[in-house]
N, C-alpha and C positions, 0 to 999 in steps of 0.2 A: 476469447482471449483472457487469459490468468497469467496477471502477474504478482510472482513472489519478491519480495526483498528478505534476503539475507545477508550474512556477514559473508564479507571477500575472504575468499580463500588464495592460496597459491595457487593453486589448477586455475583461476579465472583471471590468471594475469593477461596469460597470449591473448585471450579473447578481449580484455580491457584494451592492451596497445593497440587492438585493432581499432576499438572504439575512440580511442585517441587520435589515431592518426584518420579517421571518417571529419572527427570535430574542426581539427587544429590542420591537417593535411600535410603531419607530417610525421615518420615514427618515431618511436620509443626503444630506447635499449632494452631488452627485457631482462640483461643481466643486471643492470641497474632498477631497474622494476623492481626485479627478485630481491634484491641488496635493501633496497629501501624498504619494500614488503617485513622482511625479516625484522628490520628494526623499527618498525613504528608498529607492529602488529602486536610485539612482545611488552609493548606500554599499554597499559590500560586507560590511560587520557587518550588515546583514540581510538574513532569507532569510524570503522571501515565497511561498507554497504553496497552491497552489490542487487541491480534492481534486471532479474530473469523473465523474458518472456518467450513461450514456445521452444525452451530448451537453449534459447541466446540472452548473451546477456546485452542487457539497451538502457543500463545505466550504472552511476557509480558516483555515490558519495562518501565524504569525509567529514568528520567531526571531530574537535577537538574539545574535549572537556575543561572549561576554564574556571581558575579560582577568584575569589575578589578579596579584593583588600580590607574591605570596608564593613563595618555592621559588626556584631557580636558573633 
């Protein structure tokens, strides 16, 4: 078993809503998926990760890059 993580792409939505509604047990709009997709993808304060195994995907994180106030 190998698995890859890479960045989410749009092709790994449908496969994600599915992974959401296995979690939460319930679905996902995937036009709203796609909607959200587009604009937090095109930020670069987030990093979207998608974790592939045997050609599925079996996970998905998010990261948001944050600044601080504080310090020089």
């Amino acid at each position: 078993m190998h698995m890859q993580i890479k960045r989410l792409t749009e092709f790994d939505l449908g496969a994600l809503a599915e992974l959401f509604r296995q979690f939460w047990n319930e679905g996902s709009s995937l036009e709203k998926m796609q909607s959200t997709f587009s604009r937090i993808s095109a930020n670069p304060a987030y990093i979207l990760l998608a974790a592939r195994q045997d050609g599925g995907l079996v996970g998905f994180a998010m990261g948001i890059v944050c600044e601080e106030l504080y310090g020089e």
